[in-house]
C-alpha positions in Angstrom: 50.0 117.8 52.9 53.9 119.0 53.7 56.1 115.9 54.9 55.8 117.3 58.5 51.9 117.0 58.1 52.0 113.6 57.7 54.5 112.7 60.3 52.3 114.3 62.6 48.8 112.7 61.5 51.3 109.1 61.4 52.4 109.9 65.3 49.0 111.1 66.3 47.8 108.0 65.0 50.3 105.5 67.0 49.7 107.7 70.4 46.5 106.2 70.3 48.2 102.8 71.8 49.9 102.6 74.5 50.7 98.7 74.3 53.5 97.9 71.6 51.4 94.9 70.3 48.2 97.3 69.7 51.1 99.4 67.8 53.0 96.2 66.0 49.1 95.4 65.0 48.5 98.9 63.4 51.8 98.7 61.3 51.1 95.4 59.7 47.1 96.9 59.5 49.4 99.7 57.7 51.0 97.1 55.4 48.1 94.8 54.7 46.3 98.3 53.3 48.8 98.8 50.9 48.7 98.3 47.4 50.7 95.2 45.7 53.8 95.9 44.3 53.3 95.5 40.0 55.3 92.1 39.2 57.1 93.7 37.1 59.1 96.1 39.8 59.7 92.9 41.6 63.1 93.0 40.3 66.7 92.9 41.7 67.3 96.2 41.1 64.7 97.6 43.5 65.8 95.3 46.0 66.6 97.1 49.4 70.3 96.4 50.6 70.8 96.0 54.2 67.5 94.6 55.0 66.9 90.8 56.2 63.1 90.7 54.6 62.7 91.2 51.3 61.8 95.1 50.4 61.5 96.2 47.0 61.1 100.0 46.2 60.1 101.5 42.8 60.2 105.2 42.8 58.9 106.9 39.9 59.4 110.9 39.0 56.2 112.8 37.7 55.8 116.7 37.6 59.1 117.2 39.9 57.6 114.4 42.5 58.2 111.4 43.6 56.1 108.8 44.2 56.7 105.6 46.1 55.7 102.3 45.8 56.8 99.1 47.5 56.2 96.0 49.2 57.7 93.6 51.7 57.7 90.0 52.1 57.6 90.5 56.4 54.7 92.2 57.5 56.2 94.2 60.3 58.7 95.6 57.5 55.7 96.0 55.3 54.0 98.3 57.8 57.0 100.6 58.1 57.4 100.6 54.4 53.8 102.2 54.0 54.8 104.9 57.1 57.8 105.7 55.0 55.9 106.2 51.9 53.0 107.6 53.5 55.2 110.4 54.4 57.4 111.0 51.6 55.8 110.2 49.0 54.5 112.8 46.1 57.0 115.4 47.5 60.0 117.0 45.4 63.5 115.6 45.7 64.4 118.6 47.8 61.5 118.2 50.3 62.5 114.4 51.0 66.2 115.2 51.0 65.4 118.5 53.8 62.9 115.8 55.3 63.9 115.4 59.2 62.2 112.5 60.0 61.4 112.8 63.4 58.3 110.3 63.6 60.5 107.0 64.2 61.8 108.6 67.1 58.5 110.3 68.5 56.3 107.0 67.9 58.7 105.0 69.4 59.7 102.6 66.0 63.3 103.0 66.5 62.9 101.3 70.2 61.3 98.2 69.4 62.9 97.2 66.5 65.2 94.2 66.5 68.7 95.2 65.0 68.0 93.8 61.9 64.7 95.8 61.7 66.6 98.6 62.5 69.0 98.4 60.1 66.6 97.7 57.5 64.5 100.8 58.6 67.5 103.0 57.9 68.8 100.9 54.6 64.9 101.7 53.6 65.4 105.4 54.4 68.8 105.5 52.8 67.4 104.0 49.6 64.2 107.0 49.5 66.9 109.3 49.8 69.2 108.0 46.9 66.4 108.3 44.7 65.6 111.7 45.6 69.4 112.7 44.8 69.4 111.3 42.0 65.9 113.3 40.6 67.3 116.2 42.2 70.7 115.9 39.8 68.7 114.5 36.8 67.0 118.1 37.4 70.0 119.8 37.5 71.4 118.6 34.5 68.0 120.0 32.2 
């Protein structure tokens, strides 16, 4: 499934609601679904900067993919955590550095966010994306 597969399936999924609560409900549903973070990735280093929860993000880099996992210690930021990974994950560093991620937007995420959250949300995408770059040099450099 290409990136923009998944964004659509993720906003097809939240159009379903119309009431944020029904839609706050599904992202922690989202969360709670997700598989525990390993202890052992529970580290400092995959610590998220810029977020007010706890987020911690281990990426790992098989056959020119990466895959994502991560967990939160909020639930709300848990839930967008799995929507992030849902969607980027298992894709080349190019495909998640190309990646316009227009689902935040079209589902509504950005709007009903408190600052914090938002900020979080972006220091979340930022972090995906640093990872990607630095596959996508690592690759360069073979």
């Amino acid at each position: 499934m290409t990136i923009n597969e998944a964004q659509d399936e993720v906003i097809e999924e939240f159009s379903d609601f119309t009431d944020w609560m029904d839609k706050y409900q599904l992202l922690i549903d989202l969360g709670n679904e997700q598989q525990p973070l390993d202890q052992k990735y529970k580290t400092e280093d995959n610590l998220i900067d810029g977020c007010q929860s706890r987020v911690w993000l281990q990426a790992d880099y098989r056959d020119g993919r990466i895959y994502f996992t991560a967990e939160s210690d909020a639930l709300i930021v848990k839930g967008i955590i799995a929507l992030l990974i849902r969607v980027l994950s298992g894709h080349t560093p190019q495909e998640i550095l190309d990646a316009d991620l227009y689902f935040i937007d079209r589902i509504g995420l950005k709007d009903h966010l408190s600052p914090t959250r938002s900020n979080g949300l972006l220091a979340m995408v930022k972090q995906i994306r640093m990872y990607a770059l630095a596959y996508k040099t690592k690759e360069a450099d073979k």
